[in-house]
N, C-alpha and C positions, 0 to 999 in steps of 0.2 A: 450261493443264495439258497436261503433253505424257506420251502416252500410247506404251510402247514393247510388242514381243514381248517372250513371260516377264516382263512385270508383275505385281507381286500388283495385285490392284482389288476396288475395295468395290462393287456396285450398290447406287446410290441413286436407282432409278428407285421410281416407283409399284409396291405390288402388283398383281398382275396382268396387269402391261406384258407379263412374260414367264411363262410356267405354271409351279407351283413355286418362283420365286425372290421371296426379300424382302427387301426394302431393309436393307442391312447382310451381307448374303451376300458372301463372299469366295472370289474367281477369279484366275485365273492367263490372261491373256493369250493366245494360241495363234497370230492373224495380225492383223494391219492389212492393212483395205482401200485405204486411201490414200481416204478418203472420207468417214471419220466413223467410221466402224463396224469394231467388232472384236467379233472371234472370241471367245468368252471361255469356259472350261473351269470348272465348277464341279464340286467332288469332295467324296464321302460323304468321314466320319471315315477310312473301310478305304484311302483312294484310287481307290474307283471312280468313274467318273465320272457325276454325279448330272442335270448339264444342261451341253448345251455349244450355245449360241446366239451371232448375232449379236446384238450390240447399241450402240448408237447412244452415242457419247462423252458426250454430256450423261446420260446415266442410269450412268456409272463416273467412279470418282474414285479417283484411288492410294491403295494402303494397305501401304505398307511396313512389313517388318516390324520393330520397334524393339530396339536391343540390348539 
């Protein structure tokens, strides 16, 4: 899976892993570390920003969005 900036991604990590987010929660990408780990933005309904964490490739998975 290759994970770019300004991805949409789905966390499919654990509850818990990160405070507030649950598996199925949808993010917008923000940086790659070159490491594993991105930056990921998550936004209320309004656009504000609800959680913006790193987190580790294996707990995201793309979720584009379909026509």
């Amino acid at each position: 899976m290759t994970i770019h900036i300004y991805d949409r991604v789905r966390f499919v990590g654990p509850r818990g892993l990160v405070s507030s987010l649950r598996p199925g929660d949808i993010g917008y990408v923000i940086e790659d570390y070159g490491d594993g780990n991105y930056e990921v933005e998550f936004s209320n309904a309004d656009g504000t920003t609800r959680v913006q964490e790193v987190i580790a490739v294996e707990h995201l998975e793309n979720a584009p969005l379909t026509p």
